[in-house]
PDB file of N, H, CA, C and O in Angstrom:
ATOM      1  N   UNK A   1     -20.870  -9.326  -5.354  1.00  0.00           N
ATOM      2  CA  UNK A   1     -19.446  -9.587  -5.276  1.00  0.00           C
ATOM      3  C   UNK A   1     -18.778  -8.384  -4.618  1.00  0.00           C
ATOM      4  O   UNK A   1     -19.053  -7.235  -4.964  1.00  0.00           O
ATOM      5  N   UNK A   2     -17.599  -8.769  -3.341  1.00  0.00           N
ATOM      6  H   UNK A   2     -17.376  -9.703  -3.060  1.00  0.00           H
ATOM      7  CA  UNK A   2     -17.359  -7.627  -2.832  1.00  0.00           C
ATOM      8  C   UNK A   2     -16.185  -7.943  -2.864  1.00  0.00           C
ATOM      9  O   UNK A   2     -15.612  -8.786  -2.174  1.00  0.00           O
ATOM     10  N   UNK A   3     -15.363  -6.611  -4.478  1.00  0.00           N
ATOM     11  H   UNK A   3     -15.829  -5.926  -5.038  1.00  0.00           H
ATOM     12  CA  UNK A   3     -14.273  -6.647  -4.701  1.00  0.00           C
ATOM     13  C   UNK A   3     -13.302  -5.305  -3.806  1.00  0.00           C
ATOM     14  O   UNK A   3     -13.819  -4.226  -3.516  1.00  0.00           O
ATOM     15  N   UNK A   4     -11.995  -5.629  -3.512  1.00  0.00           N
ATOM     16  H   UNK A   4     -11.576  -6.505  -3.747  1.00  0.00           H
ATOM     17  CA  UNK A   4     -11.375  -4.334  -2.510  1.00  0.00           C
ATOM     18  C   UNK A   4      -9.864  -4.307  -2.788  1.00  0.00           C
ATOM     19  O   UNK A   4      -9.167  -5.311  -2.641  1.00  0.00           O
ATOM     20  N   UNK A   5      -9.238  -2.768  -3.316  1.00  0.00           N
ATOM     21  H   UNK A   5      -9.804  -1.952  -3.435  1.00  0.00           H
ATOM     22  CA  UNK A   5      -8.059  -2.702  -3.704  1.00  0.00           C
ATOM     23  C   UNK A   5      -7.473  -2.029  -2.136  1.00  0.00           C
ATOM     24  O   UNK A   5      -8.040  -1.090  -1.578  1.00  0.00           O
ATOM     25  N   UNK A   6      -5.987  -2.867  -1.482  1.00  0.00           N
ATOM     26  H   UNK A   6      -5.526  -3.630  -1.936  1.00  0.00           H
ATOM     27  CA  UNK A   6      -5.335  -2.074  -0.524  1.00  0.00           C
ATOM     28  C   UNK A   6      -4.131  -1.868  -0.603  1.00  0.00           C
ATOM     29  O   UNK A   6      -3.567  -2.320  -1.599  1.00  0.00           O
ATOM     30  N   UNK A   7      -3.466  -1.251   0.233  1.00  0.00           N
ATOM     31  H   UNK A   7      -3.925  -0.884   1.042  1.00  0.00           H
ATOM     32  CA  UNK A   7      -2.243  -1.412   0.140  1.00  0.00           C
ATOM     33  C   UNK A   7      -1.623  -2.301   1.071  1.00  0.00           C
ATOM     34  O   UNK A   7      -1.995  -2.096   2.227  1.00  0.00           O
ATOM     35  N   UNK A   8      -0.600  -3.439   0.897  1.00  0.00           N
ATOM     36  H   UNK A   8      -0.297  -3.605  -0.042  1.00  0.00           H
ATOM     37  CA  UNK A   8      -0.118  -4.357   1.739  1.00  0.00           C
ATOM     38  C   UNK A   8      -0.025  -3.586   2.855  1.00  0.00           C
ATOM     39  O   UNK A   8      -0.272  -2.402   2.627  1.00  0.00           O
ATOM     40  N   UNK A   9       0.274  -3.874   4.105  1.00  0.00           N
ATOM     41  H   UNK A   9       0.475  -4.837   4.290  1.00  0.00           H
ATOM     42  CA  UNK A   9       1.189  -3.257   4.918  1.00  0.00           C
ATOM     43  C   UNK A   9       2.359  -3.975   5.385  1.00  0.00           C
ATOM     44  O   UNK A   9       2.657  -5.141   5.124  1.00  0.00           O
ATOM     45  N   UNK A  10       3.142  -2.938   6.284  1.00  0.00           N
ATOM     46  H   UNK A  10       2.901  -1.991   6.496  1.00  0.00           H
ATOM     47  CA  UNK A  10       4.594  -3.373   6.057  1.00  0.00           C
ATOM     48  C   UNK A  10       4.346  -4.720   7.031  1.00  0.00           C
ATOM     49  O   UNK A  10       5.514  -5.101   6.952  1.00  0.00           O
ATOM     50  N   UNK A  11       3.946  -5.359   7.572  1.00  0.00           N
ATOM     51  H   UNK A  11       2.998  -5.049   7.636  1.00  0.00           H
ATOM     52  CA  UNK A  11       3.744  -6.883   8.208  1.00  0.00           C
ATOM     53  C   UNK A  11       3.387  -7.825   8.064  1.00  0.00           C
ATOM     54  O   UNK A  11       3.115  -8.824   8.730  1.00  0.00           O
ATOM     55  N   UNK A  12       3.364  -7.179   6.119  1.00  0.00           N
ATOM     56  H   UNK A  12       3.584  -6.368   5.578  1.00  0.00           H
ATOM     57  CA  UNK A  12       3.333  -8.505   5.328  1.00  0.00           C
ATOM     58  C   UNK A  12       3.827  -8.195   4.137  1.00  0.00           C
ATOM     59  O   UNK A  12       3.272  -8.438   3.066  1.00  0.00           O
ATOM     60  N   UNK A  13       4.931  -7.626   4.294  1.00  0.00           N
ATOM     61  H   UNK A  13       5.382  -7.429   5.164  1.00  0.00           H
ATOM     62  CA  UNK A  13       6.223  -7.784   3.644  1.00  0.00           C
ATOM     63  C   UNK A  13       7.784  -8.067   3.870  1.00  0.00           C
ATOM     64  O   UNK A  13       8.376  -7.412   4.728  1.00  0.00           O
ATOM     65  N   UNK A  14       8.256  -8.742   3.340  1.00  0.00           N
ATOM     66  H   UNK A  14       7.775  -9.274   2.643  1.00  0.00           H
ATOM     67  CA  UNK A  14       9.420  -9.404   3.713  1.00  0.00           C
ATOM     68  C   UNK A  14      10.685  -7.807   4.421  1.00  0.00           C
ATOM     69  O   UNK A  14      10.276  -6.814   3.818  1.00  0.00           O
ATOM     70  N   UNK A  15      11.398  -7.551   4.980  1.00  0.00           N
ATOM     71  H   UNK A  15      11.730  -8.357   5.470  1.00  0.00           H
ATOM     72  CA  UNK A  15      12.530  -7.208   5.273  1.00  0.00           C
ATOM     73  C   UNK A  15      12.819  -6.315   4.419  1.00  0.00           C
ATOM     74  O   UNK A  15      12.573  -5.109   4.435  1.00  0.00           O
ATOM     75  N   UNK A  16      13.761  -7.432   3.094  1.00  0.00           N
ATOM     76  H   UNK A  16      13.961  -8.411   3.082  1.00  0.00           H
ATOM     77  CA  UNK A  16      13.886  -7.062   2.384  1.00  0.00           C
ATOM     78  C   UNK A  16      13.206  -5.965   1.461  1.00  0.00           C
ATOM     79  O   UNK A  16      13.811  -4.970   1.062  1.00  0.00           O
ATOM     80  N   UNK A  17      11.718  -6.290   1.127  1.00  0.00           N
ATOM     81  H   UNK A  17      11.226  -7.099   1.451  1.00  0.00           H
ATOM     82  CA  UNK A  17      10.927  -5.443   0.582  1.00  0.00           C
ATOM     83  C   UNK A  17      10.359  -4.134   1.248  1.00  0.00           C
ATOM     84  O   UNK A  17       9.927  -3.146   0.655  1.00  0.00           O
ATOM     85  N   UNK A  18      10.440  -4.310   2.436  1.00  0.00           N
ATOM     86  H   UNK A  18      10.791  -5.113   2.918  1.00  0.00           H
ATOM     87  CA  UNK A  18      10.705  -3.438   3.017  1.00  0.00           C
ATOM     88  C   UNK A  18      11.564  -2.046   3.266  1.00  0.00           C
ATOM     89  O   UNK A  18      11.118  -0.903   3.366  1.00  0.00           O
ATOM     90  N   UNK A  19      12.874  -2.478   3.330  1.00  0.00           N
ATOM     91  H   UNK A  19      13.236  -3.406   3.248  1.00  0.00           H
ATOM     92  CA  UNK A  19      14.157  -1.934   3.199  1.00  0.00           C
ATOM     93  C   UNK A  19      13.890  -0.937   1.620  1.00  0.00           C
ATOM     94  O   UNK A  19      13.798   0.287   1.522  1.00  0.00           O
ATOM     95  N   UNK A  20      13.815  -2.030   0.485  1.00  0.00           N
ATOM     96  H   UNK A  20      13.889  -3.024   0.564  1.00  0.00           H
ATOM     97  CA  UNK A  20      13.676  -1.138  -0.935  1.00  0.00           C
ATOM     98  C   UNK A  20      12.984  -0.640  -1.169  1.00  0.00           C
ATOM     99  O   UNK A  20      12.886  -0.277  -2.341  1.00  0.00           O
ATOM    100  N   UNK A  21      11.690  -0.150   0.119  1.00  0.00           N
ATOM    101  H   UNK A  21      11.769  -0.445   1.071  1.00  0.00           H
ATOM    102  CA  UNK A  21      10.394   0.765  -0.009  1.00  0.00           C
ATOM    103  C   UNK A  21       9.256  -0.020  -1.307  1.00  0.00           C
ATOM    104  O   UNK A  21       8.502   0.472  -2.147  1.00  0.00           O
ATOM    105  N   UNK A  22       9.482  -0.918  -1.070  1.00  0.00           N
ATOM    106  H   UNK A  22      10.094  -1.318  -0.388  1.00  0.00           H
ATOM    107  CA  UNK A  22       8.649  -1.658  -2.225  1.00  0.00           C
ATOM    108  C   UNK A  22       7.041  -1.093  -1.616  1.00  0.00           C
ATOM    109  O   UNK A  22       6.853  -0.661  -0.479  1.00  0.00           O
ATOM    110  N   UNK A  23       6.066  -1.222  -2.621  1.00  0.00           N
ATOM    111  H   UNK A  23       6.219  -1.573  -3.545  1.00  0.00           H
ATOM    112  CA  UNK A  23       5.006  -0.905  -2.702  1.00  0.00           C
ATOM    113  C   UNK A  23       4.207  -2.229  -3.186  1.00  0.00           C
ATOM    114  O   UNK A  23       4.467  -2.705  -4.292  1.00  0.00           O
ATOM    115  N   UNK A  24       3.213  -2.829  -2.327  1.00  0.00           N
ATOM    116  H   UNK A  24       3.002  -2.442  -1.429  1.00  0.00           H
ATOM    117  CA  UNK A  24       2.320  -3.866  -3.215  1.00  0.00           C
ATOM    118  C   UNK A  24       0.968  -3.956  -2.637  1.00  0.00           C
ATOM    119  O   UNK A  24       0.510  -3.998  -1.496  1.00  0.00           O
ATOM    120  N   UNK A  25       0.484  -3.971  -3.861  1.00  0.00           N
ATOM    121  H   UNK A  25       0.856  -3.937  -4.788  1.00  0.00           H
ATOM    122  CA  UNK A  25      -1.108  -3.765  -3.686  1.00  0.00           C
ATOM    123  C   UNK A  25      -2.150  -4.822  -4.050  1.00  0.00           C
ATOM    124  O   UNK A  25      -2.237  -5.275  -5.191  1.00  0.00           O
ATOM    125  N   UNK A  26      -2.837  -5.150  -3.167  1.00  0.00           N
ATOM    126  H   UNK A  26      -2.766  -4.782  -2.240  1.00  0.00           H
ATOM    127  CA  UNK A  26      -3.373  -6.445  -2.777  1.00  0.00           C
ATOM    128  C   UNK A  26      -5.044  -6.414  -3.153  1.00  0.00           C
ATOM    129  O   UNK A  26      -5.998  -6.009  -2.489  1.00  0.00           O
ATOM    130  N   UNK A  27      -4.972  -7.001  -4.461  1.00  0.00           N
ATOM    131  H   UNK A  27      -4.197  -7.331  -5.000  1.00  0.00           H
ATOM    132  CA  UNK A  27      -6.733  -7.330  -4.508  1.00  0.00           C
ATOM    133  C   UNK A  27      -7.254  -8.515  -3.780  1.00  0.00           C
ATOM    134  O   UNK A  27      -6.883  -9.679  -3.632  1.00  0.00           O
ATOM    135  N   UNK A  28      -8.615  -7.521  -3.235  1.00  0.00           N
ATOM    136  H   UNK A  28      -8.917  -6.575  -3.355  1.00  0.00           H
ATOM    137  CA  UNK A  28      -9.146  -9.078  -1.978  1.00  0.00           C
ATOM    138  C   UNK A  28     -10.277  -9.061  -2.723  1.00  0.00           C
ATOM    139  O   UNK A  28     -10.594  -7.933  -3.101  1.00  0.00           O
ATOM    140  N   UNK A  29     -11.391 -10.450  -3.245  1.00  0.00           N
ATOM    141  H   UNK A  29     -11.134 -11.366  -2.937  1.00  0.00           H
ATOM    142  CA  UNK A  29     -12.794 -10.360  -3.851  1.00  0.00           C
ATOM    143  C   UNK A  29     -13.171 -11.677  -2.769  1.00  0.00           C
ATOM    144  O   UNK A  29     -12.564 -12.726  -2.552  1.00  0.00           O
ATOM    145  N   UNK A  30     -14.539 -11.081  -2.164  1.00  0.00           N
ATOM    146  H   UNK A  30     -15.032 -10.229  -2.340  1.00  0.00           H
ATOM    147  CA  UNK A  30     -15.115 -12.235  -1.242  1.00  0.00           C
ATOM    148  C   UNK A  30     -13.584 -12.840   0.021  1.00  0.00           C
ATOM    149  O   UNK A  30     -13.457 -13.947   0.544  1.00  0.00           O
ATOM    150  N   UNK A  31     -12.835 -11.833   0.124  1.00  0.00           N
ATOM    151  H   UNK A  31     -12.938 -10.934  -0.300  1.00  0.00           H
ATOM    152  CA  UNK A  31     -12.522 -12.212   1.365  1.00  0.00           C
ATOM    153  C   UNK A  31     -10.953 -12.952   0.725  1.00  0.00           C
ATOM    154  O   UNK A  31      -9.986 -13.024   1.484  1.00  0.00           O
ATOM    155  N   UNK A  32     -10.888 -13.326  -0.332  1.00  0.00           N
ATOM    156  H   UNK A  32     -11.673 -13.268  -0.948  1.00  0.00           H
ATOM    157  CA  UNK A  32      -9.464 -14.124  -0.512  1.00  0.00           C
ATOM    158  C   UNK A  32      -8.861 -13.084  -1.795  1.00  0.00           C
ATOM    159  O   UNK A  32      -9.384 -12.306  -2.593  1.00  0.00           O
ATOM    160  N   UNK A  33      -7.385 -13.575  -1.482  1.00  0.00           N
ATOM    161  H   UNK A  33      -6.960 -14.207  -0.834  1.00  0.00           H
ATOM    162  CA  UNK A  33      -6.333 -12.704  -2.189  1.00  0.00           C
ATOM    163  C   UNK A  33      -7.076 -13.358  -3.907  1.00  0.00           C
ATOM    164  O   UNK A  33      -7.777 -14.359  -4.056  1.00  0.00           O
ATOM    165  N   UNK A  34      -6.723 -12.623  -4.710  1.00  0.00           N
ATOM    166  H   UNK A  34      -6.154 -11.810  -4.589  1.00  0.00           H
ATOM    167  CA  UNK A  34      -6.968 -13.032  -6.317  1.00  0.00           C
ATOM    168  C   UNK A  34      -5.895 -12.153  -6.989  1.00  0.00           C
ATOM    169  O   UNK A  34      -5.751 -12.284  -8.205  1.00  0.00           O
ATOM    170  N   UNK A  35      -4.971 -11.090  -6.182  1.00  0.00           N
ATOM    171  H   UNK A  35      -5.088 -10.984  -5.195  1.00  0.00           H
ATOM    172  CA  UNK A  35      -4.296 -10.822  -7.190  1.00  0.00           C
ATOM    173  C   UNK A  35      -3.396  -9.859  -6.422  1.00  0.00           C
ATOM    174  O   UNK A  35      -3.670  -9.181  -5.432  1.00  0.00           O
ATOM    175  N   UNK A  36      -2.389  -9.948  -7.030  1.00  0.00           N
ATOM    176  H   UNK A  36      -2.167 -10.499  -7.834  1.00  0.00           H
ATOM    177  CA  UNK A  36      -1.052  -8.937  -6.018  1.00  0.00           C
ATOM    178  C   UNK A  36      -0.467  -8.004  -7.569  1.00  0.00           C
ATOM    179  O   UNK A  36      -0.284  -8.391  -8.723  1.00  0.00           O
ATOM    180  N   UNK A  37      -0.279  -6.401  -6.780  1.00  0.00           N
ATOM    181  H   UNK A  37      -0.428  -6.087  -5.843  1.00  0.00           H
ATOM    182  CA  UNK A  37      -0.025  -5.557  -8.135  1.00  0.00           C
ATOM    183  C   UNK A  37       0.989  -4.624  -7.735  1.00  0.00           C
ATOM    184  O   UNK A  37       1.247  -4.407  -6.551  1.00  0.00           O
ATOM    185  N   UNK A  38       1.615  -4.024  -8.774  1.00  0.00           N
ATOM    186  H   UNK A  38       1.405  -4.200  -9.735  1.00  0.00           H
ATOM    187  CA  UNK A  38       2.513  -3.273  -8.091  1.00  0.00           C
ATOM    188  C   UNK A  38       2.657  -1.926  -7.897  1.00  0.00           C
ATOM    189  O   UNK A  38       3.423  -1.257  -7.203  1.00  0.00           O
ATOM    190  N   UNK A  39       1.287  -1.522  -9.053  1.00  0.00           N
ATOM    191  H   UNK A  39       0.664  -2.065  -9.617  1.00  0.00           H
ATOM    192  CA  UNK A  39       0.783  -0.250  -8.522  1.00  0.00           C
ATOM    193  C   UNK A  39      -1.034  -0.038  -8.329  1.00  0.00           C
ATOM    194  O   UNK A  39      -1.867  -0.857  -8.717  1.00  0.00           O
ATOM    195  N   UNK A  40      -1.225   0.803  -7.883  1.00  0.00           N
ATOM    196  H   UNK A  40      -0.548   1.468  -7.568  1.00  0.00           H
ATOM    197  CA  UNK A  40      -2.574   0.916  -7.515  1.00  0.00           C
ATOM    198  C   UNK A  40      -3.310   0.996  -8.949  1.00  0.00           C
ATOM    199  O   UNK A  40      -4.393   0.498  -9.259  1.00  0.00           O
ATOM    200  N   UNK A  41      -2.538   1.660  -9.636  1.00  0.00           N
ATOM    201  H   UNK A  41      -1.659   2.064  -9.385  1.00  0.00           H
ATOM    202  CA  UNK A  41      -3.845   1.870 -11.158  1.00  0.00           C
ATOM    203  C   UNK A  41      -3.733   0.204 -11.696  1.00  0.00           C
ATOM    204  O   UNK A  41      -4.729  -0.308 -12.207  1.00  0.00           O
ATOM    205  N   UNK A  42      -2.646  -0.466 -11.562  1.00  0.00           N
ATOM    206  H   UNK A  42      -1.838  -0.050 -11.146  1.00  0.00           H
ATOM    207  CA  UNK A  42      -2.750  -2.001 -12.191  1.00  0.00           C
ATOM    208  C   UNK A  42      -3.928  -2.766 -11.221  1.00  0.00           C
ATOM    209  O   UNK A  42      -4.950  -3.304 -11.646  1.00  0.00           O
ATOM    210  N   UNK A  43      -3.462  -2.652  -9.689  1.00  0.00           N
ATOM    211  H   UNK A  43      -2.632  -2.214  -9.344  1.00  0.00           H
ATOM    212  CA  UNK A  43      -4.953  -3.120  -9.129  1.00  0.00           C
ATOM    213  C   UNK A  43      -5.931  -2.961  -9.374  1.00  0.00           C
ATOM    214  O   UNK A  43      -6.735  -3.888  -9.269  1.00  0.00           O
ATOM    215  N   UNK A  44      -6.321  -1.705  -9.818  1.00  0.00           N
ATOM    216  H   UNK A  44      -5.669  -0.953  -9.903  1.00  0.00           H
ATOM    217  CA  UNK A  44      -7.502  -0.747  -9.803  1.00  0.00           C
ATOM    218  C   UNK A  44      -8.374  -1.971 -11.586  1.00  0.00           C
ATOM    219  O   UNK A  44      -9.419  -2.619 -11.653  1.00  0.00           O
ATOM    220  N   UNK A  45      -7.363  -1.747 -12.533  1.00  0.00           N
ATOM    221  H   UNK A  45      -6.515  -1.221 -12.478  1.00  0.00           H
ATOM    222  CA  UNK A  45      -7.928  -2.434 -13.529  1.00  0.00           C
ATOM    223  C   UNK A  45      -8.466  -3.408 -13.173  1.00  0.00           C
ATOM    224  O   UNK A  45      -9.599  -3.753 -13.506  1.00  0.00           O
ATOM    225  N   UNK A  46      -7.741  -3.976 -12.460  1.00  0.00           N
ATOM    226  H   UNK A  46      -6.820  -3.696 -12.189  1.00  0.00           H
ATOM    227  CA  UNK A  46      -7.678  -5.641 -12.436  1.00  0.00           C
ATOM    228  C   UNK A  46      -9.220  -5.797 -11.470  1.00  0.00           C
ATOM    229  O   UNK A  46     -10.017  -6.675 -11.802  1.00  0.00           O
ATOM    230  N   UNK A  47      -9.469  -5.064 -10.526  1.00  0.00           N
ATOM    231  H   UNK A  47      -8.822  -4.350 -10.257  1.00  0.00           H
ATOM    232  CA  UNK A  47     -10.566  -4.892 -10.013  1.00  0.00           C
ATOM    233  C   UNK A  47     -12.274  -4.512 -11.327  1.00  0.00           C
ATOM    234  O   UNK A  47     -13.415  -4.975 -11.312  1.00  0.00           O
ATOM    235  N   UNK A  48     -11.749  -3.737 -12.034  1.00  0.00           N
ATOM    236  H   UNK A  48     -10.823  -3.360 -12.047  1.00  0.00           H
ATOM    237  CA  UNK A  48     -12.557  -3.301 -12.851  1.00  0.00           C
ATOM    238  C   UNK A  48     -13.073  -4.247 -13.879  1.00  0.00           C
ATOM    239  O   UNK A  48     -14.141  -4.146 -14.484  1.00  0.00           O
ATOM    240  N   UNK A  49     -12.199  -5.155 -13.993  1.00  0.00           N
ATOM    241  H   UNK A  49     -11.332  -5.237 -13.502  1.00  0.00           H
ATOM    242  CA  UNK A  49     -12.172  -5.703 -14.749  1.00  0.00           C
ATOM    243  C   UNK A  49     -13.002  -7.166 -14.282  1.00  0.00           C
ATOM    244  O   UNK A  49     -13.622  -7.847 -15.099  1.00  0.00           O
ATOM    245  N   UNK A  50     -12.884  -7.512 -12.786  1.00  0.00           N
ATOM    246  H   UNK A  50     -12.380  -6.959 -12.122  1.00  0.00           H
ATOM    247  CA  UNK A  50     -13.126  -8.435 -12.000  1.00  0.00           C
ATOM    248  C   UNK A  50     -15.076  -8.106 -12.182  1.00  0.00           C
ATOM    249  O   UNK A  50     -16.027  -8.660 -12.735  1.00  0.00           O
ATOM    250  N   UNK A  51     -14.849  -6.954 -11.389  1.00  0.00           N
ATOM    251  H   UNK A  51     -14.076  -6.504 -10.940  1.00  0.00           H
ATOM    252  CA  UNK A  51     -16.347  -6.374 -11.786  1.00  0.00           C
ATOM    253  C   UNK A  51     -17.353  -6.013 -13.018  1.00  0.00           C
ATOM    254  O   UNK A  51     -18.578  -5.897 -13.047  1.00  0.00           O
ATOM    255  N   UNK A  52     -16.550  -5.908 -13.822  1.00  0.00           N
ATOM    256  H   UNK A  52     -15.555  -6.002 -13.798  1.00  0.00           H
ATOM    257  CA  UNK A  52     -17.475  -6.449 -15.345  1.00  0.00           C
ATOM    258  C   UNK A  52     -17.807  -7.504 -15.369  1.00  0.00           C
ATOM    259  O   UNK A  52     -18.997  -7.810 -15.298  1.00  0.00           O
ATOM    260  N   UNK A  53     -16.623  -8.562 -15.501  1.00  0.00           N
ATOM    261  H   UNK A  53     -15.656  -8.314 -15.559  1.00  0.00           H
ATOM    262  CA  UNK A  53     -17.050  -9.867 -15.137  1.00  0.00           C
ATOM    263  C   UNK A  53     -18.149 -10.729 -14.726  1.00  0.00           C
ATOM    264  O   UNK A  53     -18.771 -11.702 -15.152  1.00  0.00           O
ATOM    265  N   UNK A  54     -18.123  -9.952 -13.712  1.00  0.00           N
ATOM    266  H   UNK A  54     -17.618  -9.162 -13.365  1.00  0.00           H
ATOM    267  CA  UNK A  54     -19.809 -10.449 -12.911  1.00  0.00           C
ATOM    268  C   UNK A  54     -20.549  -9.823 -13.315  1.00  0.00           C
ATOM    269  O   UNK A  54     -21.699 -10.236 -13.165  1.00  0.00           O
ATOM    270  N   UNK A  55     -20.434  -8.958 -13.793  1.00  0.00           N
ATOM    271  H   UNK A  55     -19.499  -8.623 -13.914  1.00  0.00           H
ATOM    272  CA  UNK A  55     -21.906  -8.322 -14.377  1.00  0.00           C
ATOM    273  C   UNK A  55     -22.447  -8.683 -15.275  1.00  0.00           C
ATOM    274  O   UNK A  55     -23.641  -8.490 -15.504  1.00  0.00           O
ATOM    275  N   UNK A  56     -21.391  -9.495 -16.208  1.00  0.00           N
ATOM    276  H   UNK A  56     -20.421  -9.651 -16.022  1.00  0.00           H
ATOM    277  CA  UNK A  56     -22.211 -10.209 -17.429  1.00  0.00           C
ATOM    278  C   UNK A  56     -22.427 -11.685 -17.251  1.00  0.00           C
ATOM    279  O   UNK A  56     -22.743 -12.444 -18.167  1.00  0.00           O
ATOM    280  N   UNK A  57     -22.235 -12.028 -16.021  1.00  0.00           N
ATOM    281  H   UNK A  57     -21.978 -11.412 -15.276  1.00  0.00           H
ATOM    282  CA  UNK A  57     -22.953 -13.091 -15.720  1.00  0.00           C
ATOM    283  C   UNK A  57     -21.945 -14.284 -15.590  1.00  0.00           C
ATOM    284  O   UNK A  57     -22.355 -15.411 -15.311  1.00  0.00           O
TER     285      UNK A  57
END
């Protein structure tokens, strides 16, 4: 399983979110979105957590 925490970039964020310096961080596993966060340590779990997961089968 190939899980990956990034940071959006700004060309795929609205204007708006833009403007308010918003920050969003995008878990990708096997290639598709599974989860949008709003800081890197919440991604980071959510990844960690993805990856236990599979490990127990």
């Amino acid at each position: 399983m190939n899980v990956i925490v990034h940071e959006r970039d700004n060309e795929h964020l609205s204007r708006e979110a833009r403007a308010m310096g918003i920050v969003v961080w995008d878990v990708i596993q096997n290639g598709e979105l599974v989860g949008i966060f709003p800081t890197q340590d919440e991604a980071d779990a959510y990844r960690k957590e993805l990856e236990e997961t599979q490990a127990q089968g």
